[in-house]
C-alpha positions in Angstrom: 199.6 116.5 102.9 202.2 113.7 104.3 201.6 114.3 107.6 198.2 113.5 109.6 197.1 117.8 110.6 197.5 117.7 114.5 194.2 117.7 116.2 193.8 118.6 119.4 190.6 117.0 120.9 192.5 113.7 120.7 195.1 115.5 122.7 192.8 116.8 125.1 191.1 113.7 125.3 194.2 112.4 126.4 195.8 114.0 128.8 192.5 115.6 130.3 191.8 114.5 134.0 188.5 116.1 134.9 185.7 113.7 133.6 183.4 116.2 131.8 186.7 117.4 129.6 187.1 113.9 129.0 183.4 113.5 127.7 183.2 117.0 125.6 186.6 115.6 124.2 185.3 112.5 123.1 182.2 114.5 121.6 184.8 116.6 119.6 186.9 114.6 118.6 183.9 112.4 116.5 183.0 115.7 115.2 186.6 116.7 114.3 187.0 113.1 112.8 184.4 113.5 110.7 185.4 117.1 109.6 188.8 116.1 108.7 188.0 113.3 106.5 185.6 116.0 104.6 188.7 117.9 104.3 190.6 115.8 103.1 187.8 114.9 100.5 186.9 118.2 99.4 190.1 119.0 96.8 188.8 115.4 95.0 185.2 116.7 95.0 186.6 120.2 93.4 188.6 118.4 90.8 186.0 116.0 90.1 183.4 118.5 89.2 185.6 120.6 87.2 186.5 117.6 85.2 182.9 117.5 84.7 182.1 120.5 83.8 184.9 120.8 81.3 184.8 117.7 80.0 188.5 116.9 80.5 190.6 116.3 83.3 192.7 119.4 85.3 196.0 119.4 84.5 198.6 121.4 87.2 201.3 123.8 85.5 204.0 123.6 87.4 204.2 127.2 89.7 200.9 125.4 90.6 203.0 122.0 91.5 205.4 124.1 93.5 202.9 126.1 95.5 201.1 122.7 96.4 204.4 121.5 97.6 205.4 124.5 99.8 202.1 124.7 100.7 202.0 121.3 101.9 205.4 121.4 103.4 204.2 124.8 105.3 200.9 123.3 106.8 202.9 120.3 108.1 205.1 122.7 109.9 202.0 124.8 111.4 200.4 121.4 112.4 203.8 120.6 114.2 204.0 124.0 115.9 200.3 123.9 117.1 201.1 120.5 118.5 204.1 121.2 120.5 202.5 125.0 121.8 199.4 122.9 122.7 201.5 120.3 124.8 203.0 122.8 126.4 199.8 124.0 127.9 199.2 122.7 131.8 195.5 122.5 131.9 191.9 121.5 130.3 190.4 125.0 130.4 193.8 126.5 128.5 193.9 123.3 126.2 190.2 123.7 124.9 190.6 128.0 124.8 193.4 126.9 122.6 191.2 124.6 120.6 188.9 127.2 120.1 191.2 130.1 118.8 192.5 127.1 116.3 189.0 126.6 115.2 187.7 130.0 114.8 190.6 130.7 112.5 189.7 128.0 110.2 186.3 128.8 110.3 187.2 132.7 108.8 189.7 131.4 106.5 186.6 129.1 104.4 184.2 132.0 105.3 187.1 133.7 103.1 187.1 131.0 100.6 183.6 130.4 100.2 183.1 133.1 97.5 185.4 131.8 95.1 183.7 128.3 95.5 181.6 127.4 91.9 178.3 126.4 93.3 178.9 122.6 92.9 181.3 122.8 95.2 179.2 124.9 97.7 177.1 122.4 99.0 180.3 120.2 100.5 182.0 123.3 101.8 178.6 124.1 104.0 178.7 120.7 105.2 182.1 121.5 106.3 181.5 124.7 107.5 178.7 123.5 109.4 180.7 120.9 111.4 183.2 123.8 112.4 180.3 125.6 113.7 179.2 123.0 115.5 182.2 122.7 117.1 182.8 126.2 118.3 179.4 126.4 119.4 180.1 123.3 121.3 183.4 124.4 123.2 182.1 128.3 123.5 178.7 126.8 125.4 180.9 124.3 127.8 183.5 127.3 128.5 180.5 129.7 129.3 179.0 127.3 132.0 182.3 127.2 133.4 182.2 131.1 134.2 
């Protein structure tokens, strides 16, 4: 994808005035880092072990091309929405609900994807899963002390 997917703990982290938001941001947003580079890994890592496997590099047809373009164009869209909804909201407690919903979702969509995965490719995909559950866990345990 062109554009950098919006994330919000940096967002948070930034306009967030109470100082424990601002410390739970900055725990998140290392987390968040570190998941999104693992993203943005994980389509290499498939490719690269099916090369292997087959013993010759993947080759796209081209309604493959054109999904990977309107996909791409789509997500950058969504991350633009998500960004401007998400600066519209007023306060921390809102801005991290909101960053919750957004990681839940992803979370269900791979827990979708994870049985098509070949078992190479499983052992990343936990990784990443695990960092998204990490995460939730993380917001859900600093919202429930705040009821």
């Amino acid at each position: 994808m062109d554009q950098e997917p919006f994330l919000p703990y940096k967002a948070l982290l930034e306009r967030a005035k109470d100082p424990s938001f601002k410390v739970l941001a900055e725990r998140l947003q290392g987390t968040s880092e570190k998941l999104r580079r693992l993203n943005q890994e994980f389509p290499e890592h498939i490719a690269r072990n099916r090369e292997r496997r087959e013993g010759r590099k993947a080759r796209l047809t081209k309604s493959l091309k054109g999904f990977l373009i309107n996909a791409n164009r789509d997500a950058a869209k969504a991350s633009a929405d998500l960004k401007r909804q998400f600066n519209e909201l007023q306060d921390e407690r809102t801005m991290l609900k909101m960053a919750l919903m957004m990681e839940k979702s992803d979370f269900e969509f791979g827990e979708g994807l994870a049985d098509t995965l070949h078992a190479d490719d499983k052992p990343m995909a936990d990784r990443i899963r695990s960092l998204q559950q990490s995460l939730i866990e993380e917001m859900e345990k600093f919202l429930g002390k705040l009821e």
